[in-house]
Structure formats: structure tokens, C-alpha cells
LUMTOR-673194 format. One record per residue: residue number from 1; chain; x, y, z of N, C-alpha, C in turn. Coordinates in Angstrom, 3 decimals. Atoms other than C-alpha are relative to their C-alpha. Layout:
% LUMTOR-673194
+------+------+----------+----------+----------+----------+----------+----------+----------+----------+----------+
| rofi | dose |      nc1 |      nc2 |      nc3 |     cac1 |     cac2 |     cac3 |      cc1 |      cc2 |      cc3 |
+------+------+----------+----------+----------+----------+----------+----------+----------+----------+----------+
|  NUM |    A |        X |        Y |        Z |        X |        Y |        Z |        X |        Y |        Z |
...
+------+------+----------+----------+----------+----------+----------+----------+----------+----------+----------+
This chain:
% LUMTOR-673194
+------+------+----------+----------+----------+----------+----------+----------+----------+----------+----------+
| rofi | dose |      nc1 |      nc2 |      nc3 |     cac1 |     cac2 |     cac3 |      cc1 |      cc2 |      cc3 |
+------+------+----------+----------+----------+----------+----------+----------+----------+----------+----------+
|    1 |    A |    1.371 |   -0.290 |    0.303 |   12.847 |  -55.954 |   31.897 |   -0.679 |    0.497 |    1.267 |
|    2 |    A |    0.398 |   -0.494 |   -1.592 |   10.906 |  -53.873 |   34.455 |   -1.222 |   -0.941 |    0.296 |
|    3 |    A |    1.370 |    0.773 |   -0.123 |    8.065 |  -55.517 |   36.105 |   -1.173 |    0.888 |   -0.043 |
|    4 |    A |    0.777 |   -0.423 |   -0.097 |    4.722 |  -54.344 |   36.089 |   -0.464 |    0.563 |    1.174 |
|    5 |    A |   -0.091 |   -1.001 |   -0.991 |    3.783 |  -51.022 |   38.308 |   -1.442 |   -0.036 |    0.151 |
|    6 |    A |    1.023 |   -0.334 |   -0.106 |    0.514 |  -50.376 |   39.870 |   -0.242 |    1.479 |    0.602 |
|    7 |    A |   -0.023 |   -1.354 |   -0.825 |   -1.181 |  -47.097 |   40.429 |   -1.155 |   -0.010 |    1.240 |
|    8 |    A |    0.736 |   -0.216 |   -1.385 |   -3.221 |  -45.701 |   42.765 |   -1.472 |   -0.626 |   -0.038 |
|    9 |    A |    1.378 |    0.668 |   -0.194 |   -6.297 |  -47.790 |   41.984 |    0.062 |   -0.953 |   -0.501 |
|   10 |    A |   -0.109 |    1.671 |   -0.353 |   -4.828 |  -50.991 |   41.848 |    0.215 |   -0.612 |   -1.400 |
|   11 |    A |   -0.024 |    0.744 |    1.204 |   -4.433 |  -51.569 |   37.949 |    1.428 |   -0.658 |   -0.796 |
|   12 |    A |   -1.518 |    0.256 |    1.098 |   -1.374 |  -52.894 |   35.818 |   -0.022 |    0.520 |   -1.430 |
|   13 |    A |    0.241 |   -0.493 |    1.227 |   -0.858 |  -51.381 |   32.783 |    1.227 |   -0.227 |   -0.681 |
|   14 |    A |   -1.122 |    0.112 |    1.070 |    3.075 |  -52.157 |   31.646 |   -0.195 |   -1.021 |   -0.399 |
|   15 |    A |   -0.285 |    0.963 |    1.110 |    3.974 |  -54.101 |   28.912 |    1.411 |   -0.200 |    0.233 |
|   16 |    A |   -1.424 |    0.162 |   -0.545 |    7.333 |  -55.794 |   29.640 |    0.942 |   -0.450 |   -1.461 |
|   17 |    A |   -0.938 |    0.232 |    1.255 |    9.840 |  -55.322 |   26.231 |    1.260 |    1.016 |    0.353 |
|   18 |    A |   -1.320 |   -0.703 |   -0.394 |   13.243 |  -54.358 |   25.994 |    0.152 |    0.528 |   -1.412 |
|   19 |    A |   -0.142 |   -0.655 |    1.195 |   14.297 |  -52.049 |   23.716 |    0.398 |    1.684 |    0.059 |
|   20 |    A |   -0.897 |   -1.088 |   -0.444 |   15.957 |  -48.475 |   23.458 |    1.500 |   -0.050 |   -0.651 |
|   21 |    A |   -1.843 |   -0.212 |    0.455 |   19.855 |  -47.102 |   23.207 |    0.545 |   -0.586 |    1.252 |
|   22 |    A |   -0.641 |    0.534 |   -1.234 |   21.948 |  -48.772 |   25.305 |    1.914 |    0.025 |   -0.639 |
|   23 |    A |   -1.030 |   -0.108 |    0.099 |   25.380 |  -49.447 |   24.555 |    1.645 |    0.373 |    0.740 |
|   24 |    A |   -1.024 |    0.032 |   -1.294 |   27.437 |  -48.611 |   27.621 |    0.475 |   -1.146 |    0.366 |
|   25 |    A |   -0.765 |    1.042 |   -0.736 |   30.039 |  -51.059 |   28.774 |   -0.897 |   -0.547 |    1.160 |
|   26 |    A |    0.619 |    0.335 |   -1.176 |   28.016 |  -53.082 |   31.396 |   -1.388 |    0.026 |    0.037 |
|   27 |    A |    1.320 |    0.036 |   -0.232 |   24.314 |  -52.570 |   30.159 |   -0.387 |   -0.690 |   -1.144 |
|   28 |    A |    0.633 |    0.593 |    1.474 |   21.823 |  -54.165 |   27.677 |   -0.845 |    1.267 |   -0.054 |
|   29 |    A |    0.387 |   -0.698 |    0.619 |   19.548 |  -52.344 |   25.893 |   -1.314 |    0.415 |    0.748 |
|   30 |    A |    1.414 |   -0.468 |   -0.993 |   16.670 |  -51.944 |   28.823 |    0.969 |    0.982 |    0.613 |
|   31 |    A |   -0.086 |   -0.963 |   -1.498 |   18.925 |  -49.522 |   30.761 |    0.324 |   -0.566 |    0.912 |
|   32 |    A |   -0.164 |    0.740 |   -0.941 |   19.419 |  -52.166 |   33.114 |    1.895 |   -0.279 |    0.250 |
|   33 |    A |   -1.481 |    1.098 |    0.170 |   23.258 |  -53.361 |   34.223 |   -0.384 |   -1.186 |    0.131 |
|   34 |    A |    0.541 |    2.094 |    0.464 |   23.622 |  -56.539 |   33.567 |    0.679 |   -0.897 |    1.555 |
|   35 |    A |   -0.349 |    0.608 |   -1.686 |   25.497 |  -57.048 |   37.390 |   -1.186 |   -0.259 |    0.977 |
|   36 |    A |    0.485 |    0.102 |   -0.805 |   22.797 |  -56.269 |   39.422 |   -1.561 |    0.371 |   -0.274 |
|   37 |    A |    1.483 |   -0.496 |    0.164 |   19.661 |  -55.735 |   37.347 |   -0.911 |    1.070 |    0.112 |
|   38 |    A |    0.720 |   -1.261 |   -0.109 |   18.905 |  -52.323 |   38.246 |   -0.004 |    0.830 |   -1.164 |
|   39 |    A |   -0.265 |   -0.494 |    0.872 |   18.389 |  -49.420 |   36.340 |    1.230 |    1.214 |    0.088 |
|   40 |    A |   -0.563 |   -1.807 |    0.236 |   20.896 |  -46.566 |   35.247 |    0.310 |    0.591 |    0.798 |
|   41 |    A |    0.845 |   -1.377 |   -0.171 |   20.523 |  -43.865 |   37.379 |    0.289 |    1.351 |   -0.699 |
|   42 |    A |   -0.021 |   -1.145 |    0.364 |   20.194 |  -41.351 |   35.243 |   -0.474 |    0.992 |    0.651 |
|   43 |    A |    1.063 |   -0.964 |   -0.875 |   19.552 |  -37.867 |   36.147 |   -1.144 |    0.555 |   -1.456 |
|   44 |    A |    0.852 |   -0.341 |    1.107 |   17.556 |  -37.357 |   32.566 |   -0.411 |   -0.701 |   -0.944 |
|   45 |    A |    0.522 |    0.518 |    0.820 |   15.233 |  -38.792 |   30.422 |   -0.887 |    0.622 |   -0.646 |
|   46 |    A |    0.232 |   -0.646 |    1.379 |   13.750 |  -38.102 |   27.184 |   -1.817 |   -1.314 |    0.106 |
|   47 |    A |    1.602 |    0.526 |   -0.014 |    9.427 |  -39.188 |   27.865 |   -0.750 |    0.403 |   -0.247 |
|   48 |    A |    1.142 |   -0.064 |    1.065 |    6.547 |  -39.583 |   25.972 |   -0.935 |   -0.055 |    1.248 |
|   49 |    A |    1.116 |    0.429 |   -0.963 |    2.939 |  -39.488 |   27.846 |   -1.045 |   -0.244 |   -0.885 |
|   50 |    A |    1.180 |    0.145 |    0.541 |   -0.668 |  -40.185 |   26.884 |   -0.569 |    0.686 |    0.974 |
|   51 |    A |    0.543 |   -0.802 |   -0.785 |   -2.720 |  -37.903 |   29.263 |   -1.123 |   -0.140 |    0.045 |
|   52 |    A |    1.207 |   -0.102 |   -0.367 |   -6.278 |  -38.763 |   29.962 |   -0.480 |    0.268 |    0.971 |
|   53 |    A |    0.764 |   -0.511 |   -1.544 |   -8.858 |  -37.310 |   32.177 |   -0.267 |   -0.888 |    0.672 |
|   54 |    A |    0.956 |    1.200 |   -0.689 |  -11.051 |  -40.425 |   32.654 |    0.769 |   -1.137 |    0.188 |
|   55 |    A |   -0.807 |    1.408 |    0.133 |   -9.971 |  -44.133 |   33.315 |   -0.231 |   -1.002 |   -0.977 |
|   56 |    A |    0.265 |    0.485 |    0.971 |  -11.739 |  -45.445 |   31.143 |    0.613 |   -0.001 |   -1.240 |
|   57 |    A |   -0.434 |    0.064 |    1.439 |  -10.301 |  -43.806 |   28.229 |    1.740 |   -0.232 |    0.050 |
|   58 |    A |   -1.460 |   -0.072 |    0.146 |   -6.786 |  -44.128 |   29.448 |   -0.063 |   -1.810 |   -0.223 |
|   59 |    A |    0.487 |    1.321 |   -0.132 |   -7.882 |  -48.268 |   29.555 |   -0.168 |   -0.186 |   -1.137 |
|   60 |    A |   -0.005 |    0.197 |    1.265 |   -8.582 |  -47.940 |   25.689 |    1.294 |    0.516 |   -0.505 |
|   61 |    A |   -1.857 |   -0.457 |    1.146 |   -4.968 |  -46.220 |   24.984 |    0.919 |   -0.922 |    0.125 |
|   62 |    A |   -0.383 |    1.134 |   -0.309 |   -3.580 |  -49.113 |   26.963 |    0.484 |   -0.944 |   -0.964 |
|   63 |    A |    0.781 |    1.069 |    1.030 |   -5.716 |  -51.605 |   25.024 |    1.014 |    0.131 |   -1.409 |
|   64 |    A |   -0.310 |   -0.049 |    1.073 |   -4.506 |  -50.021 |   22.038 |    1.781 |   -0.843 |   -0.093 |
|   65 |    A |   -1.655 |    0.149 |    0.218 |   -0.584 |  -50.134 |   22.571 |   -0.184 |   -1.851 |    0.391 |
|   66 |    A |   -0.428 |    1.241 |    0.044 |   -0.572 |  -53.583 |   23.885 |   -0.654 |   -0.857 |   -1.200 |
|   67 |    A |    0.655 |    0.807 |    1.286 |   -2.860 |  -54.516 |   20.234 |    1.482 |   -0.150 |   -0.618 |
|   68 |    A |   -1.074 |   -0.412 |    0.797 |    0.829 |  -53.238 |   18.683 |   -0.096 |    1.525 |   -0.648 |
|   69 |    A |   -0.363 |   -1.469 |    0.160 |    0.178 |  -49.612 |   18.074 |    0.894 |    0.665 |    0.354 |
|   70 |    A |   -1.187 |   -0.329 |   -0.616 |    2.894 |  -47.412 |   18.087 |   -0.210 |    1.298 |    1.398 |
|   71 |    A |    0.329 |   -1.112 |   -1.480 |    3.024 |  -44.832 |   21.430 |   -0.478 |    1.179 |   -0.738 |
|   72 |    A |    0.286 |   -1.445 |    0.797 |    3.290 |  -41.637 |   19.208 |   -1.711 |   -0.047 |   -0.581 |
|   73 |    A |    1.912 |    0.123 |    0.562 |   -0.179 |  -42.751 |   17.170 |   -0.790 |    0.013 |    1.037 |
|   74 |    A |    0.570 |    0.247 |   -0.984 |   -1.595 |  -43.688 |   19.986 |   -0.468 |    1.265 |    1.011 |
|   75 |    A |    0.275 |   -1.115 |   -0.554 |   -0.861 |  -40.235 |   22.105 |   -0.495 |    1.110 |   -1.153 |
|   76 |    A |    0.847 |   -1.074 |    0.520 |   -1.661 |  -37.948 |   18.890 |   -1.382 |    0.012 |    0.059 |
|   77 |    A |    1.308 |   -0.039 |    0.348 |   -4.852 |  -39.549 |   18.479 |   -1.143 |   -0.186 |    1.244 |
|   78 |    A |    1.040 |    0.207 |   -1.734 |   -6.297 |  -39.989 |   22.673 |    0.836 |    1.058 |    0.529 |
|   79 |    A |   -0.590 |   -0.588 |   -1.256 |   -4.232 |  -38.020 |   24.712 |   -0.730 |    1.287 |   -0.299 |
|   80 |    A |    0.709 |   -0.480 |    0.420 |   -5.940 |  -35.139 |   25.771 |    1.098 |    1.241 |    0.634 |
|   81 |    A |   -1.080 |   -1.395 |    0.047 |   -2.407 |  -32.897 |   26.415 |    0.022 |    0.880 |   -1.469 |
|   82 |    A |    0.297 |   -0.552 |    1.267 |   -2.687 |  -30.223 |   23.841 |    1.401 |    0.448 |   -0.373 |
|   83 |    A |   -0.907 |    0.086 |    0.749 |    0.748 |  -30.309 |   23.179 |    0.071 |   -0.583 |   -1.565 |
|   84 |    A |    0.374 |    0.354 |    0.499 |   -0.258 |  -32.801 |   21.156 |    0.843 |   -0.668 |   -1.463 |
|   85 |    A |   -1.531 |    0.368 |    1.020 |    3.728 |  -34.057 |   19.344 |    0.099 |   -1.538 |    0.373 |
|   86 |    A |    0.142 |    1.380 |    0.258 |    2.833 |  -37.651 |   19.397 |    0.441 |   -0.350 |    1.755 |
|   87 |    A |    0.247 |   -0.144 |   -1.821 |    2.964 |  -37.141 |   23.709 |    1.468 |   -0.104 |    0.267 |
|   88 |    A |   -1.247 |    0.405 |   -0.214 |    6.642 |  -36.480 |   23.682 |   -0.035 |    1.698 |    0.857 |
|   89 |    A |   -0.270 |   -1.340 |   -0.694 |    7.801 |  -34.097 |   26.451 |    1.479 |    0.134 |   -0.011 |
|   90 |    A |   -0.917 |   -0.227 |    0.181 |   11.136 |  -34.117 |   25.534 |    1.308 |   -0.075 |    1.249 |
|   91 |    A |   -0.576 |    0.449 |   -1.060 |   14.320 |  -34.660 |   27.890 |   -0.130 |    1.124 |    1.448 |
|   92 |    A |    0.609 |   -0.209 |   -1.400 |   13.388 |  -34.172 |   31.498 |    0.762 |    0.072 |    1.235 |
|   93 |    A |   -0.595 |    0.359 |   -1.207 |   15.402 |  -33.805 |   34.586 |   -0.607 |    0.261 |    0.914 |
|   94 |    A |    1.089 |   -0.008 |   -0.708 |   14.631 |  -34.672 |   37.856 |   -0.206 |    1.184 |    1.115 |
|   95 |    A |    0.458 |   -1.619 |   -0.820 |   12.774 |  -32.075 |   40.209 |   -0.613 |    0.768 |   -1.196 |
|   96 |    A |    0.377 |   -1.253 |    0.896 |   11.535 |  -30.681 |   36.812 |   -1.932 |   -0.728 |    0.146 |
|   97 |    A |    0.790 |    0.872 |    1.008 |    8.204 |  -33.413 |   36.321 |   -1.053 |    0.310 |    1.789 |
|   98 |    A |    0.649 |   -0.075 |   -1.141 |    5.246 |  -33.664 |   38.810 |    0.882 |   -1.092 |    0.877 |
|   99 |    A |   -0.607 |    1.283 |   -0.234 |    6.359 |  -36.087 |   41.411 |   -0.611 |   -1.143 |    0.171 |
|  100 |    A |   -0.448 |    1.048 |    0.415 |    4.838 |  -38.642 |   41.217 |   -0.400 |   -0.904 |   -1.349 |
|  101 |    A |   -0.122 |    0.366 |    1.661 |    4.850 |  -38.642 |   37.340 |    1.032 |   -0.297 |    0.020 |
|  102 |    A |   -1.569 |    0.140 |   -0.374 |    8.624 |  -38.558 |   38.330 |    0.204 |   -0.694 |    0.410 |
|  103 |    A |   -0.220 |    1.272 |   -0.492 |    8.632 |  -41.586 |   40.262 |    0.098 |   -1.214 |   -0.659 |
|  104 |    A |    0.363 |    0.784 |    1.031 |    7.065 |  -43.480 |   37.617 |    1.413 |   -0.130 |   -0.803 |
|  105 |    A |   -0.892 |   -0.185 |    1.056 |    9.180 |  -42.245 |   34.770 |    1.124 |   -0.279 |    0.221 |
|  106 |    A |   -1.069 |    0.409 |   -0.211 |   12.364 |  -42.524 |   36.087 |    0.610 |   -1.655 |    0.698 |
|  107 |    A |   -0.364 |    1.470 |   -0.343 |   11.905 |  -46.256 |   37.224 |   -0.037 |   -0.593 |   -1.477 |
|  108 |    A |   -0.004 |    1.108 |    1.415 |   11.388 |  -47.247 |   33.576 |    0.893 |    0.021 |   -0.957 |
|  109 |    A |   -1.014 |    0.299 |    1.001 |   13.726 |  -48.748 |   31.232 |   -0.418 |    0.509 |   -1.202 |
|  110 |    A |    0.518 |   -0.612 |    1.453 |   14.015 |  -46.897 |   27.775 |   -0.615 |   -1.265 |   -1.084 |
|  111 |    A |    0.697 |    0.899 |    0.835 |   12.230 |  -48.730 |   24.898 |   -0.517 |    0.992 |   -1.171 |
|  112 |    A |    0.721 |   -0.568 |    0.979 |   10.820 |  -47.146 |   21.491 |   -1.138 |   -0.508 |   -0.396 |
|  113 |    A |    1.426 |   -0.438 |   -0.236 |    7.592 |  -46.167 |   20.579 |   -1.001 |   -1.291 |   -0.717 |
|  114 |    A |    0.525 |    1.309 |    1.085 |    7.103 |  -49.231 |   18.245 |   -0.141 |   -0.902 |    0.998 |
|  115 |    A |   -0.016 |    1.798 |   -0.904 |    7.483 |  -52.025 |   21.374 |   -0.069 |    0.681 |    1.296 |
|  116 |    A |   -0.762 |   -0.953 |   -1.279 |    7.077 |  -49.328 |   24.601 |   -0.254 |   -0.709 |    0.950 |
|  117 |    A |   -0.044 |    0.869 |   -1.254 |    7.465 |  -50.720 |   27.777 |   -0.511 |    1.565 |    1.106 |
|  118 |    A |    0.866 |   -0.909 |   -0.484 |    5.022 |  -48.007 |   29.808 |   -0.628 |   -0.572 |    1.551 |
|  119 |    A |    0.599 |    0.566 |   -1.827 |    3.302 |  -47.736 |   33.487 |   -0.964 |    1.375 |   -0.389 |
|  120 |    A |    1.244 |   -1.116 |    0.606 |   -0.152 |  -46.012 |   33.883 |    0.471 |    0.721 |    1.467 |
|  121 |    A |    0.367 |   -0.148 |   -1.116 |   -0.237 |  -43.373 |   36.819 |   -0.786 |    1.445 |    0.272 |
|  122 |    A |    1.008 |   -1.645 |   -0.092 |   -2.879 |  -40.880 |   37.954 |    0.824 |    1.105 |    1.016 |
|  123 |    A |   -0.362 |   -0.937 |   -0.660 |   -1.949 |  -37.357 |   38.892 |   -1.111 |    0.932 |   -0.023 |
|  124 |    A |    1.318 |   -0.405 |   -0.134 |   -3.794 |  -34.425 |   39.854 |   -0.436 |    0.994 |   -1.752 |
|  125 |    A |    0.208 |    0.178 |    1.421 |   -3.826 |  -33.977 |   35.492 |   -0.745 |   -1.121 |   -0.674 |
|  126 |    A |    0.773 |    1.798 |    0.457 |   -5.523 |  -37.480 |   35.147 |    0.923 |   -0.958 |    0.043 |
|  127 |    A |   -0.767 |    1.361 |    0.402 |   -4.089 |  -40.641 |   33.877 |    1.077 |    0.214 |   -0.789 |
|  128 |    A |   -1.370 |   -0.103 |    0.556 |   -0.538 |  -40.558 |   32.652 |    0.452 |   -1.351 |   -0.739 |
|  129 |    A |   -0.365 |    0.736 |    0.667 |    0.276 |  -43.212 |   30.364 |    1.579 |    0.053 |   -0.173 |
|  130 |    A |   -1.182 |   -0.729 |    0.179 |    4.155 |  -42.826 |   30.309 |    1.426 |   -1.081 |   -0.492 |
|  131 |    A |   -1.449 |    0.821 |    0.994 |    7.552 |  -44.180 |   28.237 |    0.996 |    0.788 |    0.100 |
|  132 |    A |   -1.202 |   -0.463 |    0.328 |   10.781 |  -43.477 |   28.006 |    0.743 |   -0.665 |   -0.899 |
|  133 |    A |   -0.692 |    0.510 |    1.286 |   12.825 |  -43.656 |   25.073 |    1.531 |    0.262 |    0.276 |
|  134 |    A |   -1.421 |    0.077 |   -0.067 |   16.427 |  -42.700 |   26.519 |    0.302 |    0.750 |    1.091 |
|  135 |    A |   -0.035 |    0.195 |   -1.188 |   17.938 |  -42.132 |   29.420 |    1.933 |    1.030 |    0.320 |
|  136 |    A |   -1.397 |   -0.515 |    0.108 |   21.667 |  -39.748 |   30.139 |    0.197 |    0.270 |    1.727 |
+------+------+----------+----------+----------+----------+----------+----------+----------+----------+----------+
């Protein structure tokens, strides 16, 4: 389970659940090995965002997911990326992502959108709300 990340203005925002594909000899289902507790290292993952300008409103998308909302509802209906596919940016490798949206993202264990295990972090796009659902 990852622990809770802070960003650049001091807040916590993960939710700590396990959950995801896992199935590799040697891991559970966070991504994690089970020897030494770390994660993976993948070089690609498959992440969702929520994108707000303000803090405030990224503080109500939060709110929401840790009520039990699922991520996808949650980013169609706040995020203010006009992608706008339930905040899925699809699989990602690294050097492709800002960095340090990339920092974030790639420390977190996969999880689905129903139980996400997420970290908030501002870039110069706003507030990044961010998940990963799988990990290669």
C-alpha cells in the first residue's frame, strides 16, 4: 500500500487501497513485490487524472472519491481537461508526462477506478489528481 504523498503546498490527498492487475510471480495486487515492498519498476503505465485549475475545487474531487465515487465519474464531471474520457490518458511512458506529474504517477501502485489509490500534485496545468490502473 503506498503511503500518503504531499504536494507542493503541504496537503495529503491519497487514499491507501490495494487493488489493480497483478499476478506476476512475486507481487500482490498493489504492484508492490512482496520481498522488499517496493514498487514494479515499470517503464509504463496506463493513468487517469482529474485536472483542476483552483485548489479548492481539486479539494471537492478529493472529497468526492474518498465519499466512494468512482475516479472516471468523478473526472467526467470536475476535471477541467477537455479530453474529458472519464480523465484517462491512456498508457504512458516515461519522459512522455510532465515531470513532475511523472514523479507522482509512476510512484503509485495500480488500483481501479472503483477503490483508487491517488496523490494530488500541482503543475504548471493546476492540480492533478492522478491514478493508475496498470502498470507493464
Amino acid at each position: 500500500m503506498a503511503k500518503n504523498k504531499q504536494d507542493s503546498k503541504g496537503d495529503k490527498a491519497g487514499k491507501g487501497a490495494k487493488g489493480g492487475k497483478g499476478g506476476k510471480k512475486g507481487a500482490d495486487d498493489s504492484g508492490e513485490t512482496k520481498s522488499t515492498g517496493k514498487l514494479k519498476g515499470g517503464q509504463s503505465i496506463n493513468v487517469r487524472h482529474i485536472l483542476c485549475e483552483k485548489f479548492a475545487k481539486s479539494e471537492e474531487a478529493i472529497e468526492r472519491l474518498r465519499n466512494g465515487d468512482k475516479f472516471d465519474v468523478v473526472a467526467r464531471e470536475m476535471s477541467e481537461d477537455k479530453a474529458n474520457k472519464g480523465g484517462a490518458l491512456g498508457w504512458q511512458t516515461k519522459g512522455s508526462l510532465d515531470p513532475d506529474f511523472e514523479k507522482v504517477a509512476f510512484e503509485l501502485p495500480p488500483s481501479p477506478v472503483t477503490c483508487p489509490t491517488f496523490e494530488r500534485v500541482k503543475t504548471g496545468f493546476g492540480y492533478h489528481i492522478i491514478m493508475v490502473e496498470d502498470r507493464k
